[in-house]
Structures are given as C-alpha cells and as structure tokens.
C-alpha positions, 0 to 999 in steps of 0.5 A: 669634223673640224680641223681643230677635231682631226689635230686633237684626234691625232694627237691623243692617237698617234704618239709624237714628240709634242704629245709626250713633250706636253704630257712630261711638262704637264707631269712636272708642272703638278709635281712642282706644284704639290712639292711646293704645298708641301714644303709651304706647310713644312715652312709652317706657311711663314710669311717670306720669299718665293723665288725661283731657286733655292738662295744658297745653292746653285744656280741661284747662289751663281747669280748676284740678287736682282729683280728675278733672283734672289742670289747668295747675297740676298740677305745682305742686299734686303737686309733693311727690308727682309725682316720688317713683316718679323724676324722669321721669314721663310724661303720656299723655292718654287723650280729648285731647291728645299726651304728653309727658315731665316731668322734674324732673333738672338733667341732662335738662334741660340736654341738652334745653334747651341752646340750641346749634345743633346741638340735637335739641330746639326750642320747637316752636309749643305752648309759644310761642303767647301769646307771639306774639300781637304778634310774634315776639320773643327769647323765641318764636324758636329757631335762627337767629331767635333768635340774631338777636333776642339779638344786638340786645338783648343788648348792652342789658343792661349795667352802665349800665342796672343802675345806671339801674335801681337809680337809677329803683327809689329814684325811683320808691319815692320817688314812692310815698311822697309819694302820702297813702296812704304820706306821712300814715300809720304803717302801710298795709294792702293787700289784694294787695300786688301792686298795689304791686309791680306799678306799680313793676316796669313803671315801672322798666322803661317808664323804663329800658328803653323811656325813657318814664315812668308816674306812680305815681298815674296813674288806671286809667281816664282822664278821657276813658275811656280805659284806662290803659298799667298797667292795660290791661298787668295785664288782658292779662297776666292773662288771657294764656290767652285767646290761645289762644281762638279769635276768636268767644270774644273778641267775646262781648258780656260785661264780661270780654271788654270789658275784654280788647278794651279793653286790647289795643287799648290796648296795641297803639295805646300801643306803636305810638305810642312806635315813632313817637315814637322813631323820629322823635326818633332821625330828628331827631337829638332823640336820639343813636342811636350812643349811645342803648342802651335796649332800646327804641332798639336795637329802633329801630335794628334796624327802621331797618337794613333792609338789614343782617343783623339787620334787624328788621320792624315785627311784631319790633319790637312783639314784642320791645317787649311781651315786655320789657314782659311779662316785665320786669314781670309776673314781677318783680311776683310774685317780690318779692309772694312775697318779702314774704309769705314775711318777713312770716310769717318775723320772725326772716329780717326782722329779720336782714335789716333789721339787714344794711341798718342795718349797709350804710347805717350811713354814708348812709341811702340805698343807692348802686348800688355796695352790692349786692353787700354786701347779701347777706341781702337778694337771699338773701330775694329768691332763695329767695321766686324758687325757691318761687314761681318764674315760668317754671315748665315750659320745653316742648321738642319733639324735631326729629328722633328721638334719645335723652336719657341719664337719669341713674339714682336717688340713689346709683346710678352711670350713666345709662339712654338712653331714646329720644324720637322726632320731635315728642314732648315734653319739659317741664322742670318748673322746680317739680320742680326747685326742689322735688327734695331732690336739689338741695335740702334741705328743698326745702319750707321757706323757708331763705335762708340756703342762698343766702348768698354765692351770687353774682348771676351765679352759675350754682347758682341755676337759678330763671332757667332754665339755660343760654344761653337763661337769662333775659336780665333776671335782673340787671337784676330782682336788682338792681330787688329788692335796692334795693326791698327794702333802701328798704322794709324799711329804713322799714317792717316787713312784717306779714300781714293776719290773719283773726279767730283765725288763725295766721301759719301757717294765714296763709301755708297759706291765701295762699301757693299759686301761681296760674298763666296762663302764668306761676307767681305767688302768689295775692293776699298781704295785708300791712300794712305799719308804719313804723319810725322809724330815720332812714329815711322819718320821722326820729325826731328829727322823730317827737318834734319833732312830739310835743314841738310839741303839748305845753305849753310848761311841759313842754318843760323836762322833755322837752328835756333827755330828747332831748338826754341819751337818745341810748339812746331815740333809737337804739330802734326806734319804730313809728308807728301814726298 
C-alpha cells in the first residue's frame, strides 16, 4: 500500500478536523453554486455583473468600487460604462448577498416605482433600514401608511411656506454676512464650501419647517460640552451607514463611535424637547393650531388627534421630524455645493447667469419672492448641478407578488420585451443611469444649463427628484431656497476654485467633482474662494471709493471728486475687492 493509500485511508476513516473542514467547505461550495444558478434564472439570465458581494450591502457597500469590489458606489463610478450592453443590467452575487436588476430606462422605472395602490412593487425593508432608525415616517412607508403619512404633511407645502423659505434664505444669507469672516474681507477661501451650504439649508428648514432658529455663528460644542443640533445632525448624517451596525459596533471604545453616540443622543434629546415644547405652546393657545401649517405643527396635530383616522404616535412624530430634517438639509447642502463648483470651473454659465440677475434686480437690488419665476438661468445651474450630482441615487424596489416588467426594446426599435420578475426580487432604479442615459440627454456628461431654460419648476421633464407620486414632497420648497441663494451670492461675489500649485481648472473639477456616497450622492469636498464684486450688492461702489477717498489727502480730493461725479462709466464697472 502507498503512502498516498494510508493518507487517504485515515482520512475517510478516522474523522479529524481537516476531513470535516474539507467535507463543510465542500458542502458550502455546491450550495453557493446552485444558489447562484438559481438566482442567474430568477435575473432571467440578464447580462450584468457577478461580484463577490451584493453592491448595496455590507460588506460590499463598506468598501469604495475597485477591481475586486463592486462597492456602494458602483453605479456611479460605471456610469458611462454599466449600461452600453442595454439599459438592464443584472447584479448576481456569487459569496453574499440576493440579485437584483439595474435599470436605467425611464419606462421601467415608472412601472416599478408608480406609487399606485395596485402596484406589484413596495420598498420592502432593504432600502428603508436607516431611514427608520427614529421611526416610521413618509419617506419609509408604503401602501397605506404611506398614504397617511403624505395626507398629514401634504398640505404643508404651499406657496405660504415657499414664500417663507425665500424670506428666511435672505435672512439667513444676510446673517452670514455679518459674521467678520465675510463682513471684513474682499474674498474668502473655504476648503468645503459644504460648511457653508450646509448651515443654511438646516437653518432655513429648522425656521420654516419646524419654527425654531439656529444661529449661524452657533459654536460646534458648547460651553457646557455639549453638542451642538448642526453638528450632532452633520455626524449622524455622515455616517448613516452605521444604522446598519450592529449594537456592539456602536459601543466601541474609539473617538468615531464617541462622537456618533454623542450625536444621537443629542439629536434625539433636541427633537424630544421641541415635541414638548410645541405641544404645550399649541395646549396653551401660545399658538393657533387651526392656523399654524408648519410641517413640524401639522405632525403635532396628528400625534394630538389620537382617535382620528390619521392619528400619528410619538415614534411617527419624531420620525417624520428627523426625515424632514435629513432631507431638508443634507441633500439641498450638496446640490447647491455641486452647483457652485460646476460655476466656478464654468466662467462663461457664471457670468450669463449674474448678468440674468443684473438685468431682474436692476429695479431692487434684493430679490422678492415673486421673481423666481424670472430667474431662469439661475434654477437652470441649480438643475443641472441636481442632474449630475444627484442625491437619491437608486430608488430599491421589491416585487410583492410575482409579475412582469415590459422592457422597452434598444433605440430605434419599436416594442417592448416582458420579462418575468418573481415574488421578493429586486429592482433598483438607477436615477445615475438615468441622468446619464444619451437616450434622455445629450452629451449626459457634460454641464449644459442650458438644456433646462424654460423648464418649469413643476415640470415633470426633470426626474432628478424622482418620478411619480412618490416624488420628492420638498422639491419646490429646495428650487425656491436655491434660486434665492444663489441670486444673493452670485449677485455679491464671483465664485473661483481653489487650485493647487500647477493645476488646471480642469484637472480642479477631474480631482474635486466625483461623488461620495452613504446613503445619499453627494459631492466630495469642493474648495472655492469666493471674492467680492462691487455693484451695488453687499458693498456699494459709491462706498468702496468713499473709503479710498477718506484715506487720501485732502489736497487730492479736488482731483478725485470731480472723477466720481463725472465717471458714471467707472462707477458702472465691475470692481473686485481684494482686501
């Protein structure tokens, strides 16, 4: 007998652990391997990606996209590649994780995403999870819950609170300008221009949305320690994937987890009290409830109606609170970030755009709520920024009951092709496809305002906000925050990048404009200085040379003062102060 022989015979003979360790990893090998057949037929055997790990969970969605992953962020980082085999592509999972279908057609994407009653699809608990983390709210429910939910903030969102939202913007822009930082300087440089956006998108919607304010200079740690609302809201948002850790995760002993706590129980312990608070000014008659239409007081309303139909409970409540706060600021914050980095590499879109707000405010140099709809070019930059860098980037649907998609056959061909989709499989709308898909758009990679001129804020062309009823409820109240933004700062200052030494404004926006993603699609960090213009904004010019004039000579002023009055030509030319 050979020595290999004796091996092999005590092998199968006497039970070890390398025998029972070959037979379980044999076992699990054929098991992967029939579960990945079946879930290749349930994809109808749909051309796609195979990766290790399902993309949108962990552990694959805890790594960026590389040549062995295929991340969170796949979507994005493929998207002039994913779809040019056709618009469905199909994700099978090899180690972990179910299949799904990608798809990046407007069709299918309203079949699956319609938000009727009698839809074969629902969210199903995958795409929903950190969205839940205080409650269920309008953004998690589907079905009936949902219908409830949107029939108690709905009515919210009117042209009362656009025109409140417009009025706060000023406010607050107005606020920031008083702070030294922009008061006593000719340009400011921030390193993240999210720093800035992102303080007024939650002031604006703490003020009109909720009825309470946050100072713009309001410190991120208090005197007493404690964490401020901003900057407890920046780090749960941030790091949102953490909902899906488990407990033990959360409680390690290190800084990042410290500061997650911390912020939770900052935010929770800040939504409680204004729950109180406005609950007993409403109990008080401090406020008229049968009058009040905040988002936060209709919320109030509901908790307090609890026999009637759309009743809500305490875990809605603060739900539905913190979802308005998430999205009302988070996803703003990035758009008008991505906005002002896509100008600032775009003289020529700057200059058209400023010279559209010369020509509105040429009559008032501040802009009233009724010119929006004037200021064209303006929301056009914010749409386009919106369509590139767009912040509900997969919309995840899951089938209710086994049933068929009609997908519609390749440009020029006439037809659809039904494919079947059984019980539990998924479908994601890849809103990045979307945006990106030559069949909607020309040049889908390039930055073309213009292709937005004329489009109305309502109008139904721009699916950047999702489609169909279950759009975006705040998608007027964040054109309406970005057009005034805009116009007031544009209107004072001209927006420039930062640049290295020896680079290009192009290998600028190669380097700074690629999206980072948690839950939502943001841009990375943009760096911009932002310098002043003198044109009757902020700083008028009579002032500029009134101050000039007060440092000089007396003897010289009879030189100069005859220029001022006589050089209505200089007066009317653009100035940059450079403190």
């Amino acid at each position: 007998m050979t020595v290999s022989n004796v091996l092999l015979d005590r092998l199968y003979s006497e039970p070890n652990a390398l025998s029972l360790f070959l037979t379980l990893f044999f076992i699990f090998f054929i098991s992967k391997i029939v579960r990945f057949r079946r879930n290749l037929q349930a994809a109808n055997y749909i051309q796609g990606l195979r990766p290790i790990f399902q993309p949108l969970r962990l552990p694959g969605a805890f790594f960026r996209t590389s040549w062995w992953n295929k991340g969170a962020d796949f979507h994005w980082a493929m998207r002039f590649d994913l779809y040019k085999t056709g618009e469905n592509v199909s994700i099978v999972p090899w180690l972990t994780g179910d299949p799904g279908i990608f798809t990046s057609n407007l069709d299918v994407a309203r079949q699956v995403v319609s938000g009727s009653h009698k839809t074969d699809f629902n969210k199903g608990a995958f795409g929903t999870g950190p969205l839940l983390m205080w409650g269920m709210n309008l953004f998690a429910a589907d079905g009936d819950v949902w219908r409830k939910h949107r029939r108690v903030v709905g009515p919210a969102f009117n042209n009362k609170l656009y025109k409140s939202v417009w009025n706060q913007t000023q406010m607050t822009y107005n606020e920031m300008l008083a702070t030294d930082q922009w008061s006593t300087n000719g340009q400011v440089a921030l390193p993240a221009v999210q720093k800035m956006t992102f303080k007024l998108t939650l002031s604006v919607i703490a003020a009109c949305g909720f009825g309470f304010s946050i100072a713009w200079d309001e410190p991120e740690i208090s005197e007493d320690g404690s964490m401020s609302v901003q900057e407890a809201l920046r780090i749960v948002t941030d790091n949102s994937a953490l909902a899906f850790a488990p407990e033990w995760v959360k409680n390690l002993p290190f800084k990042f987890f410290r500061d997650y706590r911390m912020g939770q129980e900052q935010l929770s312990k800040f939504l409680k009290e204004q729950v109180i608070r406005r609950r007993a000014a409403i109990l008080h008659d401090e406020i008229d409830a049968s009058k009040s239409d905040t988002v936060f007081d209709l919320l109030i309303k509901a908790r307090e109606n609890e026999e009637g139909k759309y009743s809500m409970n305490n875990e809605e409540l603060i739900g539905n609170a913190f979802i308005m706060l998430f999205a009302g600021h988070e996803t703003a914050a990035q758009s008008l970030a991505a906005t002002l980095g896509f100008l600032a590499v775009h003289d020529e879109t700057q200059e058209e755009v400023y010279q559209e707000i010369k020509t509105v405010l040429s009559d008032d140099p501040d802009p009233r709520f009724e010119d929006h709809t004037k200021l064209e070019k303006v929301l056009a930059v914010f749409y386009e920024a919106l369509r590139m860098f767009l912040p509900g980037h997969v919309l995840i649907r899951e089938a209710a009951k086994d049933t068929v998609i009609n997908v519609p056959k390749p440009v020029g061909q006439e037809g659809t092709i039904p494919i079947p989709i059984p019980k539990g499989f998924q479908v994601m709308v890849d809103m990045v496809g979307i945006q990106y898909n030559p069949r909607y758009f020309d040049e889908p990679e390039k930055f073309k305002p213009s292709r937005w001129y004329g489009t109305s804020n309502e109008s139904d062309s721009f699916t950047a906000f999702s489609i169909g009823p279950r759009a975006c409820i705040g998608r007027k109240f964040a054109t309406t925050q970005a057009v005034c933004f805009l116009t007031l700062l544009l209107r004072d200052w001209m927006v420039k990048p930062i640049l290295r030494d020896g680079e290009t404004k192009e290998a600028w926006a190669d380097r700074v404009l690629d999206a980072s993603i948690v839950i939502t699609l943001g841009v990375r960090d943009v760096p911009l200085t932002f310098s002043r213009r003198c044109n009757g904004g902020s700083v008028p010019r009579l002032l500029f040379f009134g101050v000039l004039l007060a440092q000089m000579p007396s003897r010289t002023w009879a030189i100069f003062l005859p220029l001022m009055i006589r050089g209505h030509e200089i007066l009317s030319t653009e100035v940059v102060l450079d403190f």
